[in-house]
N, C-alpha and C positions, 0 to 999 in steps of 0.2 A: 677765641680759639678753643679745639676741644683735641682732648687725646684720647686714643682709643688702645686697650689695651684687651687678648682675648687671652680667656680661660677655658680650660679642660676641669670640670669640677667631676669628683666623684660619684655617681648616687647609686647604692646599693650596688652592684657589679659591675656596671654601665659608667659611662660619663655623661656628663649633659656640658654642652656647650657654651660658651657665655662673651658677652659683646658688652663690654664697660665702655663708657663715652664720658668723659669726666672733663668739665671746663677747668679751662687755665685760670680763670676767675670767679671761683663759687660763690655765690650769696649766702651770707651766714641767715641760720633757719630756712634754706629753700632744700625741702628735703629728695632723697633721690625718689626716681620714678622708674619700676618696672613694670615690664611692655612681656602683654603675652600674643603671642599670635594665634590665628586661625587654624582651620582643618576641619579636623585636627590632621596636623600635619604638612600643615602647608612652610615653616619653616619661617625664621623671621624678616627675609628678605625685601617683601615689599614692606613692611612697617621700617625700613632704616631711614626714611627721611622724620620720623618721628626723633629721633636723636639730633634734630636742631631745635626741640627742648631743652637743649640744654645752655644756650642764650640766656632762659630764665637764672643763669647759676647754678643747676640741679647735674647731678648726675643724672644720667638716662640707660638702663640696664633691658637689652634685648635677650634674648638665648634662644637656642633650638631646643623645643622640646623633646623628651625621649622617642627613637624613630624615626627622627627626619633632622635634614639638613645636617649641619656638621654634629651631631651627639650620634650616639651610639645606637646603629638601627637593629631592629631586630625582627627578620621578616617570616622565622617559625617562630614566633613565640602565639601561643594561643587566644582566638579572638576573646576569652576572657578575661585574658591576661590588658588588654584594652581600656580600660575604666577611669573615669573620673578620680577615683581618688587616687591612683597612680599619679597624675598628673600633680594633684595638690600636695603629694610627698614630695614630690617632685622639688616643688615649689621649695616647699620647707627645709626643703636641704640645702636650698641654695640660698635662703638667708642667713642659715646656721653656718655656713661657710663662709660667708662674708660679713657673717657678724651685723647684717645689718638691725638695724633698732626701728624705729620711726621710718613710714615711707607709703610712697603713692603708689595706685596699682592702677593700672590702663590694660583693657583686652578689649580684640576687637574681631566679631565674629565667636568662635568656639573658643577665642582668647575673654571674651567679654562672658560667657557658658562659666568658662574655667575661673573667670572672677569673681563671678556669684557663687560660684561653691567655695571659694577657700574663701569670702567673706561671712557669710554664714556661718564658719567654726572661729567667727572671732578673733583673727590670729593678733598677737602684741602688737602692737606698732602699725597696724594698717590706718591712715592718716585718712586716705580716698578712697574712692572707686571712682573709675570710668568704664563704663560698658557701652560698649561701640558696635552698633550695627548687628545684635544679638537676641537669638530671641529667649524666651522665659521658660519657652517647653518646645519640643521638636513636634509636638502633635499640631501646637501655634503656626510651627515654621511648616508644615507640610500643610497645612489649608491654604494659609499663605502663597504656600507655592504654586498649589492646583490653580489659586484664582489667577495669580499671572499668567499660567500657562493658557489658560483662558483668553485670553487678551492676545493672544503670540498670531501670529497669520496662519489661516488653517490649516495650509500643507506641512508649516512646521510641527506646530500639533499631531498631523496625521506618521509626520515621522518620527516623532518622538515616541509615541503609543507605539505605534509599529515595533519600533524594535526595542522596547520595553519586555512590550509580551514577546516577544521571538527570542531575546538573551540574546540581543545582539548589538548591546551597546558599546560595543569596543568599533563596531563599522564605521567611514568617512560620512557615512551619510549623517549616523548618530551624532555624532561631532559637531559637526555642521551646524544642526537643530540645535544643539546644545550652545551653541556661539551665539544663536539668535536671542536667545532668555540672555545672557552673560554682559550681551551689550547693552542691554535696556536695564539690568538689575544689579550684575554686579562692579560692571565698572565702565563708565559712560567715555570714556575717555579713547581716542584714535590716534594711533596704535596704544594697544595696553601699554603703559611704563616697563622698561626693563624691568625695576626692580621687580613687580607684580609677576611677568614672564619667566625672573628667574625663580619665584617661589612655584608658581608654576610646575619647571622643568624638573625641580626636584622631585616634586609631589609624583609626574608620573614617571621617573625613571624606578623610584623607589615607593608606591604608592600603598604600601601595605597597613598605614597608622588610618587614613584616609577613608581607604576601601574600607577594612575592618569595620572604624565607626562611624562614619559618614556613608556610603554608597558609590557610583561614578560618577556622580557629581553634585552639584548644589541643589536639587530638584529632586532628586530620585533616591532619596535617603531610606535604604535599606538596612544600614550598619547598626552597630550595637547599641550605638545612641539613638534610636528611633523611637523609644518611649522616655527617655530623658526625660523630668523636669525640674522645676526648682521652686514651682511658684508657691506650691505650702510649706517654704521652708522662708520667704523672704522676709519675715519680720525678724528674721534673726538679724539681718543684717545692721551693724551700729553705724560702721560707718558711711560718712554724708555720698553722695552719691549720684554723678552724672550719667545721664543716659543720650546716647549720640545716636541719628541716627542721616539717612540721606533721605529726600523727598520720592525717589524712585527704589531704596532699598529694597531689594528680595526679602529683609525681616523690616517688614512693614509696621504700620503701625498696632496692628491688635497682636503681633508676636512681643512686642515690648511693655505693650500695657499694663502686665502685671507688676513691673518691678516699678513704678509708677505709685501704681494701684496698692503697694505692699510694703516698698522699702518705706520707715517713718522720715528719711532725710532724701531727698532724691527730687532731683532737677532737669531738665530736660534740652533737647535744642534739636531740631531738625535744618539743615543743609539745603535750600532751595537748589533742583537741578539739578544733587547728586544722587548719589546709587550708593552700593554695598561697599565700594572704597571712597566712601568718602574721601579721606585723608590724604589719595594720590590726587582725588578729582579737585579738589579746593585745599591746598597744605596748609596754605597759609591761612585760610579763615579756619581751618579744623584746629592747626595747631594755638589759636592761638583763644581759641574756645575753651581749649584745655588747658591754654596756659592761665586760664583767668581762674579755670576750676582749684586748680593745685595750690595758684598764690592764696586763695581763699583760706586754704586750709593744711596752708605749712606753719612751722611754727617759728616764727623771725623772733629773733631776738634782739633785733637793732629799732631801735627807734626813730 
């Protein structure tokens, strides 16, 4: 059994939101695990089946990042104002609030982006990483991207370009085209999962974190993170380090290669037959991938 309890935490003028999952029957030494999500700004929704993690005995810690879902949005605030390390304060405040010491860290997509940078500054107590379905550099993910499109049937193609160049990616037709790459890349599954639907609904009712640093969608990454990288910064990374990925992921495999190629402790696992959600497409093989990573590398005290 797990209880779940949610918090409004402070950070700098704003709140950021927070999702505790805490088992009725902890394992001593099985440390807690925070879960960063996508987008940016896709909200933590579809990762909540990631919270029967906590079977293993671990707490499982979700939240909405600043901008989306239930924290605190902010849809003048300026595209500069947007950045990586906003996030990783982010982050920081919300261990110093909950006091946490020792713990694992899971991102998946710009949550796995957002993993690699706050591991890189060494923070206390990071025990793991898992970077899930992420690529190393957005220039990676945009080659990446062209070659799938590549592959797509030509008239999707012809509509996609079409109204690229015309700025008229908000049209049914755009949409459409863009659903074609979605089902082969980022999530193979018929019909999408609610939970995925509701991360979704948020992203465009409120889609200003998204648009800002990402673009209109997963393909056509114009936002602020379009020269993003991290890959001459990965040997900072100390700790050990899972890289997940699906057999059909939109971040393929030469988007991940570096943190491979760079992190000194770093392990690997590709998903036969999934895509960029993994995790909805196979729960039960993804989670328990992860669960084998974390027991690895908690610190048990029972003999």
């Amino acid at each position: 059994m797990t209880t779940l309890t949610t918090h409004r935490v402070p950070f700098r003028q704003w709140e950021t939101w927070v999702a505790l999952f805490t088992p009725d029957l902890p394992v001593a030494g099985a440390l807690p695990l925070i879960v960063l999500h996508g987008g940016p700004g896709m909200a933590h929704n579809y990762l909540k089946n990631l919270a029967a993690l906590t079977e293993t005995g671990r707490t499982v810690i979700l939240y909405d990042q600043l901008g989306c879902g239930n924290s605190s949005h902010l849809p003048d605030a300026p595209a500069d104002f947007w950045v990586p390390q906003l996030f990783v304060d982010e982050f920081l405040s919300l261990l110093a609030h909950f006091q946490i010491g020792d713990f694992h860290l899971l991102g998946q997509s710009w949550g796995g982006m957002l993993g690699a940078e706050i591991a890189v500054r060494q923070p206390s107590g990071l025990a793991s990483l898992s970077i899930c379905n992420s690529p190393a550099s957005m220039g990676l993910w945009a080659d990446a991207a062209a070659d799938l499109r590549e592959r797509l049937p030509r008239d999707v193609q012809d509509a996609l370009t079409f109204h690229e160049k015309a700025g008229t990616v908000t049209s049914p037709a755009y949409a459409a085209a863009t659903m074609a790459f979605y089902e082969r890349h980022v999530c193979r599954t018929t019909p999408f999962p609610a939970d995925f639907e509701e991360s979704v609904a948020q992203m465009e009712a409120e889609p200003t974190v998204y648009h800002t640093m990402n673009g209109p969608n997963e393909f056509h990454v114009i936002g602020t993170l379009r020269n993003w990288s991290i890959v001459d910064r990965l040997e900072r990374v100390t700790a050990p380090t899972l890289v997940v990925a699906g057999e059909h992921d939109e971040a393929t495999p030469a988007t991940w290669a570096p943190f491979i190629a760079n992190i000194p402790e770093v392990t690997s696992h590709v998903f036969a037959g999934a895509s960029h959600c993994s995790h909805l497409e196979q729960p039960e093989a993804f989670r328990a991938v992860i669960a084998a990573h974390l027991a690895r590398h908690d610190h048990h005290t029972l003999v």
